[in-house]
C-alpha positions as CSV (number, residue, x, y, z in Angstrom):
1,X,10.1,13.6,4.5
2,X,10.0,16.9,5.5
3,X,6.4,19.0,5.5
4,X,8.2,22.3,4.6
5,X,8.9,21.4,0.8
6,X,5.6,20.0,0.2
7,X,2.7,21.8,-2.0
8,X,0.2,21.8,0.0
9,X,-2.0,24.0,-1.3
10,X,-1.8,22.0,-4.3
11,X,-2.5,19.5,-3.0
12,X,-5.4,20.6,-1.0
13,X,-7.2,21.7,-4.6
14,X,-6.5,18.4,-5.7
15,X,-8.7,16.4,-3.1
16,X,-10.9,19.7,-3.0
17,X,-10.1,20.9,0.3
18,X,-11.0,24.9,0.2
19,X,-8.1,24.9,3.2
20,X,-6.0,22.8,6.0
21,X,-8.5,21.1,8.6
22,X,-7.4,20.5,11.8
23,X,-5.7,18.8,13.2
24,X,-8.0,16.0,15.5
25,X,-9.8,13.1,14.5
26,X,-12.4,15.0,11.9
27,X,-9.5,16.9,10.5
28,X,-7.9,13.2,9.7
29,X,-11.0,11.9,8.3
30,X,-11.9,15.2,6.1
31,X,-8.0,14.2,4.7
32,X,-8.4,10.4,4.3
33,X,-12.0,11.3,2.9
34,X,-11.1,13.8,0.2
35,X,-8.4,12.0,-1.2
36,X,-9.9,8.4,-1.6
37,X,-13.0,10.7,-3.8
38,X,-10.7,12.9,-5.5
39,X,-7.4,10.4,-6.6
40,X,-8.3,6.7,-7.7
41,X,-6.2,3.7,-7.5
42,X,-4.2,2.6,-10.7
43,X,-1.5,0.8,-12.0
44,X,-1.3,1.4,-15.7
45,X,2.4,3.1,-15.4
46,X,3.7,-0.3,-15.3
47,X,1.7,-2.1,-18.0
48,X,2.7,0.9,-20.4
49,X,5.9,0.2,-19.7
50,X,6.8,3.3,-17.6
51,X,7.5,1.8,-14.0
52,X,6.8,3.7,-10.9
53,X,9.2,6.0,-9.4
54,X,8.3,6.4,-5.4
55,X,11.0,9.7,-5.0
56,X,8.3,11.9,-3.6
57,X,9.0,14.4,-6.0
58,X,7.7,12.1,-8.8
59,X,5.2,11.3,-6.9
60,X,3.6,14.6,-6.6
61,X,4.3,15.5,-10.1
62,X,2.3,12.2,-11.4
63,X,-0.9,12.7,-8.7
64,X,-1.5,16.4,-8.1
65,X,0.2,17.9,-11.2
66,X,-0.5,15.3,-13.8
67,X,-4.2,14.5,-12.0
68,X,-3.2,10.8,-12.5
69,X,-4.0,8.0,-9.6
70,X,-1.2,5.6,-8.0
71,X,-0.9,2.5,-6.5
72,X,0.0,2.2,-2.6
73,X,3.5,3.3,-2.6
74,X,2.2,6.4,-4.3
75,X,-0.9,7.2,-3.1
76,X,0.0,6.3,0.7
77,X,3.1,8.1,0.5
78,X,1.8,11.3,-1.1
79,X,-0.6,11.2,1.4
80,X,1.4,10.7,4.3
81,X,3.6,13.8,3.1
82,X,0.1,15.6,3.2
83,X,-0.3,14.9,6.9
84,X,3.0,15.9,7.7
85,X,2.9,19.3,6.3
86,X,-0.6,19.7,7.4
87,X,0.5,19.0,11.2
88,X,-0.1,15.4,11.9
89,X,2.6,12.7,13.1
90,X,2.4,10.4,10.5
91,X,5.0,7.3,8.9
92,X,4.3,4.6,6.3
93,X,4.1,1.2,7.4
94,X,4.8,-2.2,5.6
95,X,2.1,-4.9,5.4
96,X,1.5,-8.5,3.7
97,X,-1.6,-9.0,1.9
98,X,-2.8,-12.5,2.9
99,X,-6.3,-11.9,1.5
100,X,-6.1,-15.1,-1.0
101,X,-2.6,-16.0,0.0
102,X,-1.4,-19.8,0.6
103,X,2.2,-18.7,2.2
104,X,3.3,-16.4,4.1
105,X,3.4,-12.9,1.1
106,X,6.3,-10.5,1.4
107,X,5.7,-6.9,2.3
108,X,4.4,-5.3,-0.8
109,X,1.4,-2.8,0.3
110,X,2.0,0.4,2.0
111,X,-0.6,2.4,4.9
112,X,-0.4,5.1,7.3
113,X,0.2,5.1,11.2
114,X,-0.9,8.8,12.6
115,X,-0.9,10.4,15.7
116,X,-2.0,13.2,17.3
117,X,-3.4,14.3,21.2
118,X,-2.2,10.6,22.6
119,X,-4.5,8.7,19.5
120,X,-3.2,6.1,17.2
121,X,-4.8,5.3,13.9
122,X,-4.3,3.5,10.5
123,X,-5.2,5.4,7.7
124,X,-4.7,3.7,4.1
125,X,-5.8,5.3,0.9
126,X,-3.8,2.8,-1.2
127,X,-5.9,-0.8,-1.5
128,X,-8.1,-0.3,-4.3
129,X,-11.4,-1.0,-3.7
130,X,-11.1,-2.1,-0.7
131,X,-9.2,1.0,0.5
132,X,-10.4,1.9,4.2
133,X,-13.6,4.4,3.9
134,X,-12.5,6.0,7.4
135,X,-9.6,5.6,9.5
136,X,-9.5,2.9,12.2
137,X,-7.5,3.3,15.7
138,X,-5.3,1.4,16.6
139,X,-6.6,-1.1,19.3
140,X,-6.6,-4.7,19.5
141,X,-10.4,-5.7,18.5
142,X,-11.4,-2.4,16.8
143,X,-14.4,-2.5,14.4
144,X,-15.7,0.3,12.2
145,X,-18.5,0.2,9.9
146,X,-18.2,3.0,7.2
147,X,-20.0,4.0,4.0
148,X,-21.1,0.1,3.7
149,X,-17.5,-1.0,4.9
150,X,-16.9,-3.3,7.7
151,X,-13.3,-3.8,9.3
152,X,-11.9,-5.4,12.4
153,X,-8.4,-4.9,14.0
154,X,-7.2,-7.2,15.6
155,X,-3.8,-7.8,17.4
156,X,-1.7,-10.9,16.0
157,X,1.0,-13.0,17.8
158,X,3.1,-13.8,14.8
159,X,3.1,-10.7,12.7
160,X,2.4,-7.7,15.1
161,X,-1.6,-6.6,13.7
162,X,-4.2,-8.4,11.5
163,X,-6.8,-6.4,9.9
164,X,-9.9,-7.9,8.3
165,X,-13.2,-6.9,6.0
166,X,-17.0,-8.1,6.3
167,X,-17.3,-10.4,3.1
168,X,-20.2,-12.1,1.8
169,X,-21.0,-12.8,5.7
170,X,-17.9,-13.6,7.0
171,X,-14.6,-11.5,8.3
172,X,-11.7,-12.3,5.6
173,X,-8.0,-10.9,6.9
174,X,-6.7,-8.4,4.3
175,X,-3.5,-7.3,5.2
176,X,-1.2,-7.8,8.7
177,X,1.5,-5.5,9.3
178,X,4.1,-4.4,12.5
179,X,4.9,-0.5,13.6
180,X,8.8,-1.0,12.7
181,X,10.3,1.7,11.2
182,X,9.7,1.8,7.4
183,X,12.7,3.2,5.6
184,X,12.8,5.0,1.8
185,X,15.5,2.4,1.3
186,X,12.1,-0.7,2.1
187,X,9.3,1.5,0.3
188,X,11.9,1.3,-3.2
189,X,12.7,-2.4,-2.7
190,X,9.1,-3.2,-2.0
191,X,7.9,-1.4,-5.2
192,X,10.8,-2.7,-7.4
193,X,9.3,-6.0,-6.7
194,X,5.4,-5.1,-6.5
195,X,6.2,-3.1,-9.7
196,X,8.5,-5.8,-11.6
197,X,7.8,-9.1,-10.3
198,X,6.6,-11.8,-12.0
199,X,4.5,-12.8,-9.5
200,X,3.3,-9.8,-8.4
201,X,-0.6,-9.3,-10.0
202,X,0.1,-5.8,-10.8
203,X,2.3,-6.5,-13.7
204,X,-0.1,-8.3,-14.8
205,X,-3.8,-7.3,-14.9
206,X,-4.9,-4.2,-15.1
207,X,-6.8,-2.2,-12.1
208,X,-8.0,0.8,-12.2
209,X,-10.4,1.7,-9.0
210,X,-11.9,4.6,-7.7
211,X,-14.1,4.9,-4.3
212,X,-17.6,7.5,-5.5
213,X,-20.3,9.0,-2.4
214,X,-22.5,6.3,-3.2
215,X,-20.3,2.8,-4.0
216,X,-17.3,2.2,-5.9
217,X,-15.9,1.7,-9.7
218,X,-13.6,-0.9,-10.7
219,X,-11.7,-1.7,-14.3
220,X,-10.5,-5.1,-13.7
221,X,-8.9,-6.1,-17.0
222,X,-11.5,-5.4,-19.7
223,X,-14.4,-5.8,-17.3
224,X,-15.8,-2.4,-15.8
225,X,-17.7,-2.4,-12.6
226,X,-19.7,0.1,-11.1
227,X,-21.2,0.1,-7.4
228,X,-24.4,2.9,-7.4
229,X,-26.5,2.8,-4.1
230,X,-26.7,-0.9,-4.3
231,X,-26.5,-1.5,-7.7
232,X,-24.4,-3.2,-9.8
233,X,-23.7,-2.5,-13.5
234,X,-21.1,-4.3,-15.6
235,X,-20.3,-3.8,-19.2
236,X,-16.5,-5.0,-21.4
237,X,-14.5,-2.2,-22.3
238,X,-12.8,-3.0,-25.6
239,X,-9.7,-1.0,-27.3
240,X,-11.9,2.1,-29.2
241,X,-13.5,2.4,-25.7
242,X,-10.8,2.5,-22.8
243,X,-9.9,6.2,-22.9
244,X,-12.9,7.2,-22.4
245,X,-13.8,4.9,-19.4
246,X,-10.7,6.3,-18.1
247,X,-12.1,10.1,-19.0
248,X,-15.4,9.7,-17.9
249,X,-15.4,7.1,-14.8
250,X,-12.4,7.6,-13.3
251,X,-10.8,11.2,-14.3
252,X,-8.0,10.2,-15.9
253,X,-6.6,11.6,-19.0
254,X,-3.6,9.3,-19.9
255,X,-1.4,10.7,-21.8
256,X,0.2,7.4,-23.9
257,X,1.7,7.0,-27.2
258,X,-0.1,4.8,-29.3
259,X,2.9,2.0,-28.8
260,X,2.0,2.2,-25.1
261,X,-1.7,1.8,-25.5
262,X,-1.1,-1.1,-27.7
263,X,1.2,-2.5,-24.9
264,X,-1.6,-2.0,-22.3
265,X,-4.8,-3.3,-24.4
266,X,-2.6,-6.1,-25.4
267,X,-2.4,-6.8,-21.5
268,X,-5.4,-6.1,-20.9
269,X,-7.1,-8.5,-23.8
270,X,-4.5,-11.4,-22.8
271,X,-1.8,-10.9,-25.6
272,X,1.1,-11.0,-23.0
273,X,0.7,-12.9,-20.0
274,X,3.0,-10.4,-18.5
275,X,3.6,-6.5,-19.2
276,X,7.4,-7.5,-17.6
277,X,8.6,-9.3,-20.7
């Protein structure tokens, strides 16, 4: 994935940068920052019936030209592109979620390992609301606390690195991954099944998720969530309503015929128990 090809003053309007930060730890964090604000977390490609094409040139097309969010193959792989071309050493890495899991999951999320001056951090954009506020390095016991966020590296014997979140008083493991090479051959056969699976969650509910200064907003299904300062407001978004909690809370403008909306309220509203059949 070469940095020469990639627009990056494109992309830099897109997450608002005025201009390429440095390249150090506040440069990475300005980066990581301004997308997770600017780009939110979505898979309504494959509940319209569209699929998700990962060929980087698709990518870019759907998230900077398009102004449409992603899901972690996407999102974590435009944004590792970014870092490239802006100057940092960065590769994808493939993780399991166990967060809720009763066997061992296959590798289906995607996040960053970045380098720079002898430093090693994860960076992930890509895992919805519970995307990393702030990059964490890469050292066995490492705990950040971010924006309201708590997480804890930790190294693990069986699968390489274990990282875990702060929830309702009590660290739950999220995701564990390994640094092996990650090929474009894995990131395709990871999303063909993330993306087509009947198992997978993603072709079957709805989220829609985007991090804000002061909390988070989630579209779960019909139920919208939004995080203010320590509030919580929830309200059911019904078919007359949808695009404009997409407009409005989330900066999307989907483009869908109404055959596809159908398909996706019809999802969304429990008509087909999965948007695969």
């Amino acid at each position: 994935m070469p940095g020469s090809d990639f627009p990056v003053s494109a992309y830099l309007d897109r997450v608002g940068l005025t201009g390429p930060p440095p390249v150090s730890e506040s440069g990475l964090a300005q980066v990581h920052r301004a997308q997770l604000l600017q780009i939110p977390f979505e898979n309504l490609d494959i509940l319209l019936g569209r699929g998700v094409d990962v060929a980087p040139d698709a990518v870019a097309a759907k998230l900077i030209d398009r102004r449409r969010g992603g899901y972690c193959f996407e999102l974590n792989g435009l944004y590792c592109r970014a870092l490239r071309a802006l100057g940092f050493d960065a590769r994808l890495l493939l993780a399991r979620v166990v967060w809720g899991a009763e066997n061992v999951p296959p590798r289906t999320h995607a996040l960053n390992l970045v380098r720079w001056a002898g430093h090693r951090c994860i960076s992930d954009v890509g895992f919805g609301a519970h995307s990393m506020r702030m990059p964490l390095a890469l050292e066995d016991g490492c705990e950040s606390e971010s924006y309201g966020q708590r997480l804890k590296l930790c190294a693990d014997e069986e699968f390489g690195w274990r990282l875990l979140g702060w929830h309702e008083g009590a660290w739950q493991p999220h995701y564990v991954f390994d640094l092996a090479p990650v090929y474009p051959a894995d990131i395709a056969l990871s999303n063909h099944w993330t993306s087509t699976g009947s198992h997978s969650h993603f072709t079957r509910i709805a989220t829609v998720s985007r991090i804000t200064a002061d909390g988070r907003i989630t579209l779960r299904d019909g139920l919208l969530t939004r995080y203010r300062g320590g509030r919580t407001e929830r309200e059911m978004a019904c078919r007359e309503s949808l695009p404009g909690i997409l407009r409005n809370d989330f900066e999307l403008e989907l483009k869908a015929t109404p055959a596809e909306m159908a398909r996706l309220w019809g999802v969304i509203d429990g008509e087909h128990p999965s948007a695969t059949e």
